[in-house]
N, C-alpha and C positions, 0 to 999 in steps of 0.2 A: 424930060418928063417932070410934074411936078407931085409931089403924094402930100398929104395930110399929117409931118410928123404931126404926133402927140408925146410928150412926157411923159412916161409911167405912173408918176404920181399924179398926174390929172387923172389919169384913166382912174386910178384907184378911186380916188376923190367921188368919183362919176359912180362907180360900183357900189360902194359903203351907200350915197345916196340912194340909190339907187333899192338897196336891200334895206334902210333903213325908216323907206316908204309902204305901209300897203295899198299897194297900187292892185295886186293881183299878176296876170302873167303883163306885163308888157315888153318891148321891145325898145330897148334906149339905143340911139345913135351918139358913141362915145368919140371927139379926136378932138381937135382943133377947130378945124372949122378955118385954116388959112393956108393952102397952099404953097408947100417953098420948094422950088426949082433942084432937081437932084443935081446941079452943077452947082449950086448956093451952100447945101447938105452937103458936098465933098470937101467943100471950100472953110466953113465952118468947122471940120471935124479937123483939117489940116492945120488951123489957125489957133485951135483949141488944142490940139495933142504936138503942134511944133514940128511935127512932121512932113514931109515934104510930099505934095500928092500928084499921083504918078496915075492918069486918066488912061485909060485901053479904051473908046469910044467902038461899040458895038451898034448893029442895026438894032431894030425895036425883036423882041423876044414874040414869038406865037402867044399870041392871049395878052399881052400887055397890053396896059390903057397911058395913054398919055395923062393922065392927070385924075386923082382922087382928089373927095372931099367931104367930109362930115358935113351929114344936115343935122347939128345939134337944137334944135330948135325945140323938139320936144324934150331932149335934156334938161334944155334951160329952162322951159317953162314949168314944165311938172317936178324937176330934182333942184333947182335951181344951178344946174352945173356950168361953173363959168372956167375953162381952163385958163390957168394963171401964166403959165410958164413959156415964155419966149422959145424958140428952135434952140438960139447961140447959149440960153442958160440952162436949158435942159441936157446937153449937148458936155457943157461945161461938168454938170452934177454928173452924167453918165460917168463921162472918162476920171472923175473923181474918184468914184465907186471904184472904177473896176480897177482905176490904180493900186485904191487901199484894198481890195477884195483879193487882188492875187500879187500883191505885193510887187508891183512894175513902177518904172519911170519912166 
């Protein structure tokens, strides 16, 4: 499958724009806008944290979709929202955070 990570701090990025327009009610579509492979996503998190990753391959789940994706489109055009941040460096800042946040190695 592949999903739309997005970085937290894009999304926020997308939010503050987003509130800092009066647009009225509208509807923004916040992520990426690039699809990465959940075998790419395991693969990154294992390469980023040095940990060795240990796959349990399951059939597809009831209601799962094989693949999400932001239509940022009206993002971009009305908020100018361009998310900045690659999968492997958002990835990278996560495991950062939660290192220094609860004090692990």
């Amino acid at each position: 499958s592949s999903r739309d990570y997005t970085y937290v701090g894009d999304i926020a990025d997308g939010v503050v724009r987003a509130l800092d327009r009066p647009n009225g009610f509208q509807i923004y579509n916040l992520g990426n806008g690039n699809p990465v492979k959940l075998s790419k996503f395991i693969e990154i998190i294992g390469d980023v944290t040095g940990k060795e990753v240990k796959i349990n391959k399951k059939p597809p789940q009831p209601g799962d979709v094989p693949r999400t994706c932001a239509d940022i489109s009206k993002a971009r055009s009305q908020l100018g929202y361009h998310p900045e941040t690659p999968v492997y460096e958002g990835i990278q800042k996560t495991v950062a955070w939660y290192r220094d946040f609860f004090n692990v190695q």
